[in-house]
Every structure is written in structure tokens, then in C-alpha cells.
Backbone as numpy.savetxt, mean C-alpha at the origin, in Angstrom:
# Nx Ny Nz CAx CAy CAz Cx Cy Cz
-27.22 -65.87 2.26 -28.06 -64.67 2.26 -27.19 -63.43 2.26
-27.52 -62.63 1.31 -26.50 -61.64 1.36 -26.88 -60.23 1.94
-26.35 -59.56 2.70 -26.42 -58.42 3.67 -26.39 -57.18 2.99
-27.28 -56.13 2.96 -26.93 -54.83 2.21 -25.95 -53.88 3.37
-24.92 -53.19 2.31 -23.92 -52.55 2.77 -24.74 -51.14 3.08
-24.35 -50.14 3.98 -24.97 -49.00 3.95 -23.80 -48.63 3.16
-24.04 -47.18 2.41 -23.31 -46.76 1.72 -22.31 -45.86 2.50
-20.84 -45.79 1.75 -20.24 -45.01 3.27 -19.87 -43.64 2.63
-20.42 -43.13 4.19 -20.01 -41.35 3.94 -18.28 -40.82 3.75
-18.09 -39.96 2.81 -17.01 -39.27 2.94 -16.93 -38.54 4.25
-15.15 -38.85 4.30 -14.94 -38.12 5.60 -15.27 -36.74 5.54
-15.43 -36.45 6.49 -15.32 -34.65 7.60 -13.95 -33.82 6.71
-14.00 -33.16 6.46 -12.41 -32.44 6.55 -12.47 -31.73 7.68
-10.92 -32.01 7.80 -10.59 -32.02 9.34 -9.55 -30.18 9.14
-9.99 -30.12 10.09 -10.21 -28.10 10.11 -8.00 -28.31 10.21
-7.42 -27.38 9.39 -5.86 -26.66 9.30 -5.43 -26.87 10.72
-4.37 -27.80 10.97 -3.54 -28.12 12.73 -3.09 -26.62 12.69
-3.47 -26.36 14.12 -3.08 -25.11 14.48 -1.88 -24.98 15.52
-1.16 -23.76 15.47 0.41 -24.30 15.83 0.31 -23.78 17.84
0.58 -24.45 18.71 0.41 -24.47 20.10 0.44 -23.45 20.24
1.56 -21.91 19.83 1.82 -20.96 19.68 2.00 -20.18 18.58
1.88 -19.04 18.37 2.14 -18.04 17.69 3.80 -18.52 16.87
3.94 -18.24 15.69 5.54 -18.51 15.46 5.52 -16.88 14.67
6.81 -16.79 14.77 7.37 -15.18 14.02 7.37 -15.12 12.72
7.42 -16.49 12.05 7.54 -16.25 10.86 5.71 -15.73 10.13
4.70 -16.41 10.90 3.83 -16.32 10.83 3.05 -15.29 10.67
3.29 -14.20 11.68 3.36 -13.27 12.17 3.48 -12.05 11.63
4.97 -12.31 10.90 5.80 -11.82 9.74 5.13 -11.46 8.63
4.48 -12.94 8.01 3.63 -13.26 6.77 2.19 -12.42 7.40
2.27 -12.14 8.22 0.23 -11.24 8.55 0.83 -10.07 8.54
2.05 -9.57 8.35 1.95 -8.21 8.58 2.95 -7.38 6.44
2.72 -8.35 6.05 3.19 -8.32 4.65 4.18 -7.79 4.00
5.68 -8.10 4.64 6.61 -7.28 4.22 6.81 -6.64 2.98
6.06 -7.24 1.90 6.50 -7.14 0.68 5.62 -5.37 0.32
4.67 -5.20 0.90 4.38 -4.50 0.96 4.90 -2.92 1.58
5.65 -3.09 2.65 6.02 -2.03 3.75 7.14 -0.92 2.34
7.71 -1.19 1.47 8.47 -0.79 0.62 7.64 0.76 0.21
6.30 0.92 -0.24 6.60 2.47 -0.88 6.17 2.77 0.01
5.00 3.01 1.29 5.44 3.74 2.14 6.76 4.49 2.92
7.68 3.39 3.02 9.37 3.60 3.54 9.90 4.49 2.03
9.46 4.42 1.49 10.19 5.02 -0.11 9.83 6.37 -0.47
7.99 6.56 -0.22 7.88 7.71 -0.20 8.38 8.67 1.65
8.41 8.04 2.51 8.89 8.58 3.74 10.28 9.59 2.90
11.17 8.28 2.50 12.26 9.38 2.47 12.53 9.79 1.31
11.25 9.90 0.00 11.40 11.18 -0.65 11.11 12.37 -0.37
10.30 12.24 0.77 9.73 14.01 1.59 11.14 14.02 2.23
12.09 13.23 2.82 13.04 13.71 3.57 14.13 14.28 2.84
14.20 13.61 1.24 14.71 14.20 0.26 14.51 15.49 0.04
13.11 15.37 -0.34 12.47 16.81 -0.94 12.38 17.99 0.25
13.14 17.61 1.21 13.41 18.57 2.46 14.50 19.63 1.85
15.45 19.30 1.79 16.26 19.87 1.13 17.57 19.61 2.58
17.04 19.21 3.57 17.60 19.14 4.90 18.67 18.14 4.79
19.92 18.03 5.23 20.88 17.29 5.60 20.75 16.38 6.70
21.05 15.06 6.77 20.80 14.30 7.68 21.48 14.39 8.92
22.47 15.61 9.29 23.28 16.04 10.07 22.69 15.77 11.84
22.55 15.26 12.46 21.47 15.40 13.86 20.57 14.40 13.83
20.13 14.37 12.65 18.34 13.71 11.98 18.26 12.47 11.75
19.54 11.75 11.79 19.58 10.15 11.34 18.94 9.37 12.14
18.21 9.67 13.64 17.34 8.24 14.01 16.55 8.92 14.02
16.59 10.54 13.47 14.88 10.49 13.38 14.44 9.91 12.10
15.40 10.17 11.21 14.72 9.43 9.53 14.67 7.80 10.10
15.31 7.26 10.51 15.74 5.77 10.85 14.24 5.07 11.47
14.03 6.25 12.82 12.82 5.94 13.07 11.43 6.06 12.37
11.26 7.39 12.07 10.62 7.24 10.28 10.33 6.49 9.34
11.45 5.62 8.98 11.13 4.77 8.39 10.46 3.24 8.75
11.10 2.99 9.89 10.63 1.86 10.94 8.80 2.23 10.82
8.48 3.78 11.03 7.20 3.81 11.26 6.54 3.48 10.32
6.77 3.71 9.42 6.05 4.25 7.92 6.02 3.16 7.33
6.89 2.22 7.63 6.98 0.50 6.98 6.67 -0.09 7.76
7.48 -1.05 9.12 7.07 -2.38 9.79 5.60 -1.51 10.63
5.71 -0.47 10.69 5.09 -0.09 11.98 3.26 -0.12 11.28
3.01 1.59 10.81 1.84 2.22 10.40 1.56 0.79 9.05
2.13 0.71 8.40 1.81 -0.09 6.95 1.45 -1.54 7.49
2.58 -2.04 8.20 2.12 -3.62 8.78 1.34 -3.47 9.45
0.71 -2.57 10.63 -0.56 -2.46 11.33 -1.71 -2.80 10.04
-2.15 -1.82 8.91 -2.91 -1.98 8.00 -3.01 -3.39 7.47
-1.61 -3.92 7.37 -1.71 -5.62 6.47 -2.47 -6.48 7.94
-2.36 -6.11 9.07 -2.48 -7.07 10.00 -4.16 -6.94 9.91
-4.48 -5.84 10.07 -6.31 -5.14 10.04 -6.75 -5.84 9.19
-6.07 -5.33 7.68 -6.66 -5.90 6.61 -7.25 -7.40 6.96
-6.14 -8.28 6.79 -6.28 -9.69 6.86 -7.43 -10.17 7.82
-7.34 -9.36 9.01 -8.24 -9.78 10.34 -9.97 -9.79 9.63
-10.07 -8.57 8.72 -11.73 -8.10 8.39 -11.20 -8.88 7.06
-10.66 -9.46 6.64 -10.88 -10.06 4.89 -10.77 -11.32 5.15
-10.95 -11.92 6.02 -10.15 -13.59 6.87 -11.24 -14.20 5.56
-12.88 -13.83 5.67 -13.11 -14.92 4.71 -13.37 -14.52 3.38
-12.85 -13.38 2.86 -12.67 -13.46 1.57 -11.03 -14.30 1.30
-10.09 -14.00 2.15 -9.04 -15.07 1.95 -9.22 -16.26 1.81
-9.94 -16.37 2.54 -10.49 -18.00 2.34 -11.12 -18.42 1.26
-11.49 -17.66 0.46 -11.95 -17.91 -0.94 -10.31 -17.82 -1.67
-9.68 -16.61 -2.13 -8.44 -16.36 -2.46 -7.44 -16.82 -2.57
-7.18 -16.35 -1.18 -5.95 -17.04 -0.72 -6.36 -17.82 0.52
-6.32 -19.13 0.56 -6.53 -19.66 1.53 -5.46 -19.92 2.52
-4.33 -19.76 1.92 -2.79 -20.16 2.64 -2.21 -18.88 3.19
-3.04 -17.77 3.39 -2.62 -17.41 4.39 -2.52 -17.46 5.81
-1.92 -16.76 6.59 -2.24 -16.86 8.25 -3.40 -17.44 9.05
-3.96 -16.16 8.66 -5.14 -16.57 9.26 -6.03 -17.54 9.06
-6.76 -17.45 7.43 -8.05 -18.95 7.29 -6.97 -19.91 7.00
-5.52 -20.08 7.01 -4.54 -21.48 7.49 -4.67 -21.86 8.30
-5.06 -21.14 9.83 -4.96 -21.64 10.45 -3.54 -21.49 11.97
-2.92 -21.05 10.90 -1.48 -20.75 11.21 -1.51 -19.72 12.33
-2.37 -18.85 12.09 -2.89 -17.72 13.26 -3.92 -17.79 13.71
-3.85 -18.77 14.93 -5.19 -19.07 15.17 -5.93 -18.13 16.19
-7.61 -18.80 16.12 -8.44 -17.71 17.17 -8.60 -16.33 16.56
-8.59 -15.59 17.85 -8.62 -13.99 17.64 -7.37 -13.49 17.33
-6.54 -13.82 17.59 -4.92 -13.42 17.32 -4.73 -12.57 16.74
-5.11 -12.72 15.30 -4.91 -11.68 14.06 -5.51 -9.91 14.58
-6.79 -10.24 14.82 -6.99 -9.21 15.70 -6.40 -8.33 16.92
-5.75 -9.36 17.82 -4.71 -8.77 19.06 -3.43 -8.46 18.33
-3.67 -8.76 17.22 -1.68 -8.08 16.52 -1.83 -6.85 16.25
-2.99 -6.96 15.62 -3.52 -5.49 15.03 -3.67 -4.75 16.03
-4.33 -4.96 17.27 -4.54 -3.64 17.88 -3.24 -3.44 19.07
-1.86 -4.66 19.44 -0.81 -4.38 19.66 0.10 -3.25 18.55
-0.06 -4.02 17.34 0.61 -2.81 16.25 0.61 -1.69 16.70
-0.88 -1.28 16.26 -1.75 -0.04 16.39 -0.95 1.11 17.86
-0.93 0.56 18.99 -0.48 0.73 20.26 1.04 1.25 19.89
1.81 0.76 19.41 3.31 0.48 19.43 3.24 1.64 18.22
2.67 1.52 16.78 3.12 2.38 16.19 2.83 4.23 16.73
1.43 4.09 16.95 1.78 5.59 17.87 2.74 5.92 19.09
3.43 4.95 19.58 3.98 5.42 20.61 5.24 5.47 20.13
5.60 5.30 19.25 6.57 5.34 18.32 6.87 6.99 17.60
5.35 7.37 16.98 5.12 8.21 16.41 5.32 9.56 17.62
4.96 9.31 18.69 4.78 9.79 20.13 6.49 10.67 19.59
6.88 9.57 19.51 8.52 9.90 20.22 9.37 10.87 18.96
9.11 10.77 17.93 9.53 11.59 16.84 8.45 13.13 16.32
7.55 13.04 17.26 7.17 15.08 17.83 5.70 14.64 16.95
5.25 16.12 17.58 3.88 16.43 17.45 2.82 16.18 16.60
3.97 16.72 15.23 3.10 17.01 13.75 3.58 15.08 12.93
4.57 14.69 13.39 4.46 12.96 13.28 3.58 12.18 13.80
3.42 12.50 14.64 2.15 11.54 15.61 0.78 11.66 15.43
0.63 13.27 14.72 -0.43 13.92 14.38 -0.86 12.40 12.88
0.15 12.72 12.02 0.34 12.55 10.56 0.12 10.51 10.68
0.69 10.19 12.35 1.01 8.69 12.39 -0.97 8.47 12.42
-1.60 8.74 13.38 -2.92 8.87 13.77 -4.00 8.99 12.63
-3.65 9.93 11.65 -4.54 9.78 10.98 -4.49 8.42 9.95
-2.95 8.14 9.43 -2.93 6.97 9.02 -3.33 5.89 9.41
-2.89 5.61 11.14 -3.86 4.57 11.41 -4.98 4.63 11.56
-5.85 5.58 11.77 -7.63 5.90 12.02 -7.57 5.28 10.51
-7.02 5.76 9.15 -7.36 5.16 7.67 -7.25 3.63 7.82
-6.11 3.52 8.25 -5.90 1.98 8.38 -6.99 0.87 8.54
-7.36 1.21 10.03 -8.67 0.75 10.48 -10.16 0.86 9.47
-10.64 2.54 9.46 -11.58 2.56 7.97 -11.55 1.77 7.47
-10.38 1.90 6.84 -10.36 0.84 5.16 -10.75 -0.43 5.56
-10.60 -1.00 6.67 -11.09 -2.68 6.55 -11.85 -3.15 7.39
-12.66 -2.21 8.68 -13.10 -2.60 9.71 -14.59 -2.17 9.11
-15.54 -2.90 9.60 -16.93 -2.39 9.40 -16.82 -1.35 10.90
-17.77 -0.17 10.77 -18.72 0.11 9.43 -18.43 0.75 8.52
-17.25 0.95 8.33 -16.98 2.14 7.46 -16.47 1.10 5.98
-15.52 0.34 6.33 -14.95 -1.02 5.90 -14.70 -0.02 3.95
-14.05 1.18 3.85 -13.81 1.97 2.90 -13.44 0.77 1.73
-12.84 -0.08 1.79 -12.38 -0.88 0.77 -13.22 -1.32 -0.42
-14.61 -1.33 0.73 -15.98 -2.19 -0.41 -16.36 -1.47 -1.29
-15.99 0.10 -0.84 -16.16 0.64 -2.20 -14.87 0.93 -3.41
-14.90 0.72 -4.43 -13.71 0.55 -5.07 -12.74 2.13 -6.08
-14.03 3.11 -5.68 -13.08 4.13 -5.87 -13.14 4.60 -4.82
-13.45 4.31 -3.21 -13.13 5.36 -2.37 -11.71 5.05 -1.69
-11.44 2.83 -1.99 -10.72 2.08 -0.99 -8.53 2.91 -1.53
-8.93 2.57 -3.16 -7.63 2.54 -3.69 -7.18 3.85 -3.35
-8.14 5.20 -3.39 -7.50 6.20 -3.22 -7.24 6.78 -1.89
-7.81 5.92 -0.74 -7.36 6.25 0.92 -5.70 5.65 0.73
-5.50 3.86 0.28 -4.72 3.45 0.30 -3.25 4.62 -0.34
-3.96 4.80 -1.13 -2.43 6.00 -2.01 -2.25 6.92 -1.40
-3.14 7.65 -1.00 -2.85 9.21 -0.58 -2.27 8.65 1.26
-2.39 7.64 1.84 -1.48 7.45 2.75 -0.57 6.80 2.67
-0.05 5.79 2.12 1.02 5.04 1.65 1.83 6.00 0.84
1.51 6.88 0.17 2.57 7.81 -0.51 2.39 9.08 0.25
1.29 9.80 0.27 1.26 10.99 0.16 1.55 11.34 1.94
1.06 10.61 2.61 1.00 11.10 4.11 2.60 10.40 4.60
2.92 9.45 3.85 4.09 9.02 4.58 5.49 9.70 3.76
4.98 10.74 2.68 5.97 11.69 2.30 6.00 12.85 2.84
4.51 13.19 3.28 4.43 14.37 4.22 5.54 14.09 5.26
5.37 12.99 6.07 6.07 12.85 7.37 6.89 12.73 7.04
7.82 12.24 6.09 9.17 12.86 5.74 9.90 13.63 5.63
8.89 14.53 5.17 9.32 16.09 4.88 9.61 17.12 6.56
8.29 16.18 6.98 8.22 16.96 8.53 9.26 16.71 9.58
9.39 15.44 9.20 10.51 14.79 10.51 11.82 15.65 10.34
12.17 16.44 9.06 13.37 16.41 8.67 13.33 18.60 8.63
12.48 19.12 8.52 12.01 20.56 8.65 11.20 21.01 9.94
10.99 20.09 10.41 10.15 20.04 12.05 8.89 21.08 11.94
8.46 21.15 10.67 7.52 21.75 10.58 6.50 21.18 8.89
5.66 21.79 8.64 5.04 21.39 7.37 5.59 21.60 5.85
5.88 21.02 5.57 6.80 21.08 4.10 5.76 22.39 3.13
7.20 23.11 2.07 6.35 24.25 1.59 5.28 23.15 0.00
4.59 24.73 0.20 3.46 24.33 -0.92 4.15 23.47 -2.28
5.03 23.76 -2.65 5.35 23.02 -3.79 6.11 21.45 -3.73
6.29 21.27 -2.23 6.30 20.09 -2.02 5.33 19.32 -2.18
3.83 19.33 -1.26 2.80 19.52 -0.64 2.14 18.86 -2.20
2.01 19.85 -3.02 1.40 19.64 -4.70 2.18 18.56 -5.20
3.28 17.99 -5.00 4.01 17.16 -6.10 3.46 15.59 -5.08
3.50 15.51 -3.52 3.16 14.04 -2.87 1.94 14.28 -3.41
1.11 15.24 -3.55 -0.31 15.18 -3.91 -0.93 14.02 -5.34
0.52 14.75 -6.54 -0.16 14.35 -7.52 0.40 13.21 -7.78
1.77 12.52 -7.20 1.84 11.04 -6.74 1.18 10.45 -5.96
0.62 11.18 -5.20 -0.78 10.03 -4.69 -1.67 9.67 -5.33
-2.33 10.61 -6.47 -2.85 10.50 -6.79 -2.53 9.35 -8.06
-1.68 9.74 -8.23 -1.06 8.28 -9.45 -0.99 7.26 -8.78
-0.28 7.06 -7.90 -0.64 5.80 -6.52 -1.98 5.09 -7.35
-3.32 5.95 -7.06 -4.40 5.32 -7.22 -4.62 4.12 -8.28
-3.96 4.59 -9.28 -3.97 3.25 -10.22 -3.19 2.29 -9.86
-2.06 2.27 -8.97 -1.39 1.47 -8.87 -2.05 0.77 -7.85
-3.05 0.94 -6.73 -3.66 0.43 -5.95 -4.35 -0.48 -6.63
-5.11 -0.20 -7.16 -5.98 -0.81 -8.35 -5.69 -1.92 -8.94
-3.95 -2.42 -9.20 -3.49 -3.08 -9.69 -3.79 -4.63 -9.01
-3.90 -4.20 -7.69 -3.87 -5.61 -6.80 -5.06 -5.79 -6.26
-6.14 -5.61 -7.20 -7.30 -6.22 -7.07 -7.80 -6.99 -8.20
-6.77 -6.98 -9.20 -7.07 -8.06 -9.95 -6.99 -9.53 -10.34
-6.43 -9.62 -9.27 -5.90 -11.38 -8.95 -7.16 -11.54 -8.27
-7.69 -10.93 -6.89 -9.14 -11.12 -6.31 -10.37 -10.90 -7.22
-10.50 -10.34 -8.13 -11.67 -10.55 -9.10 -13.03 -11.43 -8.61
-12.53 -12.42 -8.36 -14.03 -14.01 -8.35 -14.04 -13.98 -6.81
-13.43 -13.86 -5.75 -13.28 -13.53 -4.28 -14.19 -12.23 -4.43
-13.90 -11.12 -4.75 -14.64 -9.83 -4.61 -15.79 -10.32 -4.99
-16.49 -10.73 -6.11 -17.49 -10.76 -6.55 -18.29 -11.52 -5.57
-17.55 -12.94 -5.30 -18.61 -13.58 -4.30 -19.15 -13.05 -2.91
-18.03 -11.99 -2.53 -18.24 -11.59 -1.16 -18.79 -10.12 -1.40
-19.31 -9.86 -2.42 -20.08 -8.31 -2.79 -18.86 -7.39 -2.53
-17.24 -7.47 -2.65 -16.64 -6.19 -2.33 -16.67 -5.84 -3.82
-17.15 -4.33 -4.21 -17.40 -3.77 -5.02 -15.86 -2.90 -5.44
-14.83 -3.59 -5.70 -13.42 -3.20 -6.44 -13.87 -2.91 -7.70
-12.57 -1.96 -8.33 -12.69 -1.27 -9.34 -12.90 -2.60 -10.54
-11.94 -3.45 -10.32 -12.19 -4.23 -12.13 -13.86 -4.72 -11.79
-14.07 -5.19 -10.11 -15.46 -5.68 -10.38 -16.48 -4.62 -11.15
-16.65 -3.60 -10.44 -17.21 -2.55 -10.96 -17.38 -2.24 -12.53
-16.73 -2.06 -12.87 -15.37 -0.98 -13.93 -15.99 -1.79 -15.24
-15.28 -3.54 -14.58 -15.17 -4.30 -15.34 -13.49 -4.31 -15.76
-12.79 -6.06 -15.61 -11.49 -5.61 -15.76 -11.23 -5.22 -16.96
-10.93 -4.67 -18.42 -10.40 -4.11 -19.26 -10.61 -2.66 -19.12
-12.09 -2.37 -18.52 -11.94 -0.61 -18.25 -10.79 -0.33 -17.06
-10.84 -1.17 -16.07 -10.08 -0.90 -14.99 -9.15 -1.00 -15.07
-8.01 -1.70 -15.79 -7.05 -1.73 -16.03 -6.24 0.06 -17.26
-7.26 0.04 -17.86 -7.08 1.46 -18.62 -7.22 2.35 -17.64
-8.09 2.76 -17.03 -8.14 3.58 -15.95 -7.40 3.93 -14.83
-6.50 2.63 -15.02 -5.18 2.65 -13.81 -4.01 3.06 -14.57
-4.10 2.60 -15.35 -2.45 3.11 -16.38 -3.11 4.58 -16.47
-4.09 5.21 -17.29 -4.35 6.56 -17.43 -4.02 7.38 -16.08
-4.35 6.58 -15.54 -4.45 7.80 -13.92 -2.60 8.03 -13.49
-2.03 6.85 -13.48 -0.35 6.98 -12.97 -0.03 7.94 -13.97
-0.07 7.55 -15.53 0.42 8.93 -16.51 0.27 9.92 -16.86
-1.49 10.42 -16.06 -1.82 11.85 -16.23 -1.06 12.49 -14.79
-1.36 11.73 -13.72 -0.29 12.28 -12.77 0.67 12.98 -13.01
2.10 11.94 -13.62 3.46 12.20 -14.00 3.53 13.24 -14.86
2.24 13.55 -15.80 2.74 14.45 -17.01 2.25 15.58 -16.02
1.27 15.72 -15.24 1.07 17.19 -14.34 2.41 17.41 -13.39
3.00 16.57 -13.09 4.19 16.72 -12.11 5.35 17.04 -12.98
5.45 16.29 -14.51 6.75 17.25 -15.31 6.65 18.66 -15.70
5.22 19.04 -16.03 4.71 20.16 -16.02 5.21 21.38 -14.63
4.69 20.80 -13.77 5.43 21.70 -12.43 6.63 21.83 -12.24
7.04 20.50 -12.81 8.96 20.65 -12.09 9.66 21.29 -13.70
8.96 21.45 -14.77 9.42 22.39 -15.53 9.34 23.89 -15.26
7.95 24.07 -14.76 7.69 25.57 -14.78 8.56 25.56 -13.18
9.09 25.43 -12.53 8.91 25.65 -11.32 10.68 25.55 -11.66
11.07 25.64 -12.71 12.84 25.57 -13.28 13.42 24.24 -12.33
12.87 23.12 -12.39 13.38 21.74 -12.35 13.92 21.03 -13.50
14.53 21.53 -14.48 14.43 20.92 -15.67 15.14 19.39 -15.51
15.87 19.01 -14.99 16.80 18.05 -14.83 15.91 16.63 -14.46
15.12 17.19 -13.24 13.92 16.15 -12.72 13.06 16.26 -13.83
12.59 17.25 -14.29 11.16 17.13 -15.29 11.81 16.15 -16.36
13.12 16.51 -16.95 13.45 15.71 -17.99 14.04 13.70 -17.61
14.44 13.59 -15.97 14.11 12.18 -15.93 12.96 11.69 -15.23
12.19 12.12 -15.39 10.58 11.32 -14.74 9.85 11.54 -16.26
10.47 12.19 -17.13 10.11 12.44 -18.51 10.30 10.89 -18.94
11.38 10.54 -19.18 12.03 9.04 -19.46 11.61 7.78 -18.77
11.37 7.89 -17.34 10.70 7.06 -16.49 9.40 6.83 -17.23
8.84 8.10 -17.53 7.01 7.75 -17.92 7.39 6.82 -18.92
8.04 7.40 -19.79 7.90 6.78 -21.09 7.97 5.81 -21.05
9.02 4.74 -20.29 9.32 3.27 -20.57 8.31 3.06 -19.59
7.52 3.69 -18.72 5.87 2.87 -18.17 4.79 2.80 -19.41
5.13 3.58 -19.98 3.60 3.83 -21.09 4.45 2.31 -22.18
5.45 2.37 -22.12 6.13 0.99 -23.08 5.58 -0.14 -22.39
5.46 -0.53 -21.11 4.95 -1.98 -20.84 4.06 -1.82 -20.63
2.94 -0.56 -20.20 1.63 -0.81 -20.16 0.63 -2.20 -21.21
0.92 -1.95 -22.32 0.14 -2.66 -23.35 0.31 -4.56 -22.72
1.09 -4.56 -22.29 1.14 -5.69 -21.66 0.36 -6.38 -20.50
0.81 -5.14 -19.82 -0.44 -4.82 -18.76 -1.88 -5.44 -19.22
-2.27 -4.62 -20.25 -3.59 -4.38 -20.77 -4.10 -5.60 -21.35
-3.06 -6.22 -21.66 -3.57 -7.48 -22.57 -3.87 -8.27 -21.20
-3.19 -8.64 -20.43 -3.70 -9.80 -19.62 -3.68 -9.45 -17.97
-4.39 -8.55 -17.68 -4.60 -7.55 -16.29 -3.97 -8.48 -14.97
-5.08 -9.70 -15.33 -4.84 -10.68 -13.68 -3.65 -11.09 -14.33
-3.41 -11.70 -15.10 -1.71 -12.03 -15.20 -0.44 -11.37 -15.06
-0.81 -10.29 -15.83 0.29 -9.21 -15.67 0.53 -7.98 -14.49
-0.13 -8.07 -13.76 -0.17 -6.89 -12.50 1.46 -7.67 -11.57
1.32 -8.18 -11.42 2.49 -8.33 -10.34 4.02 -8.07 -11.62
4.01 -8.54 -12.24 4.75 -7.94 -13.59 5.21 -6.61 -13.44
4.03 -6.19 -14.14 3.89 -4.60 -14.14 4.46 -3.91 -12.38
3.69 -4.24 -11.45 4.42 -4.19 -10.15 6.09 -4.00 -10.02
6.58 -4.98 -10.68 7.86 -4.96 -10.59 8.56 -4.27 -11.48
7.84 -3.68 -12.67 8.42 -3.17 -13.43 8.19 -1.62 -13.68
6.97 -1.48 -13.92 6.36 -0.42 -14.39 6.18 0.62 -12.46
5.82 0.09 -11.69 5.47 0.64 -10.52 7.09 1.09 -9.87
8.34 -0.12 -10.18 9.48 0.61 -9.66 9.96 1.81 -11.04
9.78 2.16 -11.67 9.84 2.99 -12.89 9.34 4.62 -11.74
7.81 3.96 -11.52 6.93 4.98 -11.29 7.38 5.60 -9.63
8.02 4.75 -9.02 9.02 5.57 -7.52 10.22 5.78 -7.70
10.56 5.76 -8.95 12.44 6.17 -9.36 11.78 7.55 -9.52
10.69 7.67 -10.14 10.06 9.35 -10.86 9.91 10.02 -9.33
9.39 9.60 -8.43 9.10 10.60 -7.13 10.48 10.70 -6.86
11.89 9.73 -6.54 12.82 10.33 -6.29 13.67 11.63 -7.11
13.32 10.99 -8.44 14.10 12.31 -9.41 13.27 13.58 -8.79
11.38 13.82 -9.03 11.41 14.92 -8.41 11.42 15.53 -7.33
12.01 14.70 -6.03 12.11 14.66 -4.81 13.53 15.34 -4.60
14.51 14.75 -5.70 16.32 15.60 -5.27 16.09 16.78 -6.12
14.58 16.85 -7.03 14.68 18.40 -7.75 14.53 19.34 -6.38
13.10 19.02 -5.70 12.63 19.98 -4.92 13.42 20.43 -3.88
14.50 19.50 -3.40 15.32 19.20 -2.57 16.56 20.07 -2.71
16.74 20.50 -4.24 17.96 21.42 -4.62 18.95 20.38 -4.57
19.16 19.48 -4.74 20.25 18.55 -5.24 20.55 18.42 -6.69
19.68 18.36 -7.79 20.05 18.15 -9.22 18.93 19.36 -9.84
């Protein structure tokens, strides 16, 4: 007599081993080094565009930069990750957090340790720094925390991200190093690199594409649609640059106007590449076209600076 089998269930998946403790490398990876670079880059083109000698000033730039990179910027990667845990999990699943790797609330207690440490940091290098550190992190938070959670919208997220990653952490460059507010024609040039920033923000939402969409964050290619968005990001970095050769001509920079002249150009040369294959080519372009586009803030950074 023969016996019917019940049919057998597939296993459970069994939830990412989580590590007894916290490890540094981990830690490391939630706070996104790869990232901390143009904040620290634009820091010390305002310290450039000071015109100031590092004579006295070297741990204040030193500290400066500590802020403006591991400190204010990795606070933001740590936030970020904490409020995007399950769009990562669509994405990128191998990160920190939906790995597993950072388990619990953790991600959250880094962030608001960061947060703690980078103002008291900011504390210690004067008034109008701490002022400049504060508002970056109040953005920080915005951009990824509900309710404000600025990111979901996709032209309000890229252009908080630029105008503090460049523009506020060139301000504080300028300040740490003049102990006061950098003049107007400084002021106009981080402006209209921030504003070019914006496309470059833009760039790194196109690998998330099918993540955004499922989780309603309303990014520019979702929006836009990626082939407009991708045009719209190259247009925006090169109308920037050509208003900034414009100034550092009239303003008798000729030296800077004429190499951020050359910089554009070989960006507008790999753009088309760009354009052809957006999610493929952005980290590309990143490495190519985006270091092009912070060689141009330094050229007009040693103009304003009276060096060349």
C-alpha cells in the first residue's frame, strides 16, 4: 500500500549573520569614503581662493578638512543609509545596513554620534565655522529624514546636496582662512559651481532608477525620464563653467578663464558617452568628466586667490 508524501516546503531564508559587534571596517563602509573627496576639495578651494597663506592656519585648514570630509559629509552618508535602509535593500543590498553587517538601530546611533562630534569640532575652529558646520548638518538630516526627507523630491534633493558639498564647504574655506566672510566675487564663483554640482548630483541616481521607482522616490531620471535627465545634467555643469569663464574674464582672470576654458571642453568631449548609456556610464563620467569639472574650481580658485 503506498503512502502519499506531503509535498515539502522550501526553506525560510534565514535573515544576514549579524556580527556580535560593530567592526570598523563596517562602519567605514556606512560612512562612504569615496564620497568625502569634493567636499574636502571644495573646502580648500575657498582656502585657496582666500588669497591667505597657510602661515599660523595649518590645523585650522587640517581641521577643516577633517570636518568637511570624515566629519559633516560622513554624518550625511551615515543619515542617508539609516532613512534609505529599504530602498538599499532593493539596490544595494550589500550594504551595511540591510547586510546586516550593522545591525539593529546602530546605523542610526552613528549618525547622531557623527552629528555630536562634527559640531564640536566645528565648535573649535570659531563662530562663522560652526555657524556654516550647523547648517550643513540641519541639510544633512532634511535631505533623508522624514518629514522633510528633501531627497524624494528630485529637483529640490540634488541641489541641497551641491550647494553644500561644494558651495558651503568652500564658503568655510574661505572663512577658516580670512576669519571672516569671503568677498563678493568669491561668494558668486562657489555659487555658480554649486550650481554645476547639481548635475553632477544627478549623476548618481541613475544606477537607482528601478529602486526609486518602486519606493515612489521621485529622482530626476525617474521624473525627467533618463535621456532628458542625463541632458539636463551635462547642460547644467556647462552653463555653469561658461558663466564662471565669463566672470574670471571680465573680472581680468584671464589665465583661470583660459584653463577651465580647456577643462570644459574635454567635459563637453566625453559627455556624448555619457548620453548614450546614462546607468552605465555615470561612474565613468564620475571619474572623468567630474575630476575635469574640480580641476576648473581650482584653476578659478588660484585666479581669485592672486596666484596665477
Amino acid at each position: 500500500m503506498e503512502h502519499s508524501v506531503a509535498p515539502t516546503r522550501p526553506a525560510a531564508p534565514q535573515p544576514a549573520s549579524r556580527p556580535a559587534r560593530l567592526r570598523p571596517r563596517d562602519v567605514l563602509e556606512l560612512m562612504k569614503p569615496i564620497t568625502w573627496f569634493p567636499p574636502m576639495w571644495a573646502f580648500l578651494c575657498g582656502a585657496v581662493s582666500s588669497g591667505v597663506g597657510l602661515e599660523g592656519r595649518g590645523w585650522f585648514v587640517a581641521g577643516g578638512v577633517l570636518l568637511a570630509g570624515p566629519l559633516v559629509c560622513g554624518t550625511s552618508q551615515a543619515v542617508n543609509d539609516w532613512f534609505d535602509r529599504h530602498v538599499d535593500a532593493i539596490n544595494e543590498p550589500h550594504r551595511p545596513i540591510p547586510s546586516g553587517r550593522i545591525p539593529g538601530r546602530w546605523g542610526l546611533y552613528i549618525a547622531c554620534i557623527a552629528t555630536l562630534v562634527s559640531a564640536g569640532v566645528a565648535w573649535l575652529l570659531g563662530p562663522l565655522v560652526f555657524a556654516a558646520a550647523l547648517i550643513g548638518l540641519a541639510f544633512a538630516w532634511a535631505y533623508s529624514a522624514p518629514p522633510l526627507r528633501l531627497k524624494a523630491n528630485g529637483w529640490v534633493g540634488p541641489l541641497v546636496c551641491a550647494l553644500t558639498y561644494e558651495g558651503l564647504s568652500w564658503f568655510t574655506g574661505a572663512a577658516v582662512m580670512l576669519g571672516h566672510a569671503p568677498p563678493v566675487e568669491v561668494g558668486i564663483i562657489l555659487f555658480m559651481y554649486s550650481l554645476g554640482a547639481y548635475g553632477i548630483m544627478a549623476l548618481n541616481d541613475f544606477k537607482a532608477v528601478e529602486g526609486d521607482r518602486q519606493t515612489g522616490l521621485a529622482s530626476l531620471p525617474v521624473v525627467m525620464g533618463v535621456d532628458a535627465a542625463v541632458r539636463f545634467a551635462c547642460t547644467t555643469m556647462a552653463s555653469a563653467q561658461i558663466v564662471v569663464i565669463l566672470l574670471l574674464l571680465i573680472w581680468g582672470f584671464g589665465l583661470s578663464a583660459l584653463i577651465v576654458t580647456g577643462l570644459l571642453a574635454a567635459q563637453i568631449a566625453a559627455m556624448p558617452r555619457l548620453i548614450r548609456d546614462p546607468a552605465g556610464q555615470a561612474p565613468w563620467y564620475n571619474g572623468v568628466g567630474v575630476t575635469l569639472y574640480v580641476l576648473g574650481m581650482l584653476a578659478a580658485a588660484l585666479g581669485l586667490g592672486g596666484y596665477i
